[in-house]
C-alpha positions in Angstrom: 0.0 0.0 0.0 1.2 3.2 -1.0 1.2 6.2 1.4 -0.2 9.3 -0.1 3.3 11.6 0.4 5.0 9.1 -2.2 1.5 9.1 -4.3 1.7 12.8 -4.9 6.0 12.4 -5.7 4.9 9.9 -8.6 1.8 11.4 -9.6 2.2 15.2 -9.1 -0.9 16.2 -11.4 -3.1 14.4 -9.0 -2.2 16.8 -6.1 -5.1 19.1 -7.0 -7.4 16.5 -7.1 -6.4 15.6 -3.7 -5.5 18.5 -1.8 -6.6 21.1 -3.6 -4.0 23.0 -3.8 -1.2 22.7 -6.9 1.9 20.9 -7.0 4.5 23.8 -6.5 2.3 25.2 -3.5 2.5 21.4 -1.6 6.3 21.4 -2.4 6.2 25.2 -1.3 4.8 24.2 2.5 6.5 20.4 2.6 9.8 22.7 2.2 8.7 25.4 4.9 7.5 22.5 7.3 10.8 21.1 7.1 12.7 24.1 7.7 10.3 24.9 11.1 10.9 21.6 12.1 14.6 22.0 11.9 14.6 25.3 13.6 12.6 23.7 16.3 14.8 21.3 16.7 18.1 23.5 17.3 16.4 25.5 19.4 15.3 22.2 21.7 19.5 21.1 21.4 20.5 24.9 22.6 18.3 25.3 25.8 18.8 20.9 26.7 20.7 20.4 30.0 23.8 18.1 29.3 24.4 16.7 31.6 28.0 14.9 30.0 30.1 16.3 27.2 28.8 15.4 23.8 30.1 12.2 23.0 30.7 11.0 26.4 30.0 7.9 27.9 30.8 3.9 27.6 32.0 3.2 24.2 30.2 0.5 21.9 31.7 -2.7 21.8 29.9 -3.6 18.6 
């Protein structure tokens, strides 16, 4: 079963049809979701608490 994120990538003149809004606008928010997310997510790492250096701990023995 195909989800309908990879739908719209193979069939991107169906995105009106489905959405109702066009191709380039989807891509448009997809991109600025991504880029909100990422913010989000350096802003989460600046104000964490570590607790031990980055990188610190037991090693992996595999």
């Amino acid at each position: 079963m195909i989800n309908t994120f990879e739908y719209i990538q193979k069939y991107p003149l169906r995105t009106k049809q489905l959405l109702g809004i066009s191709y380039e606008k989807f891509t448009d928010l997809v991109d600025s979701a991504k880029k909100c997310y990422e913010e989000e997510q350096q802003k989460r790492e600046q104000s964490k608490i570590r607790i031990h250096r980055r990188g610190g701990g037991r090693k992996e023995i595999l």
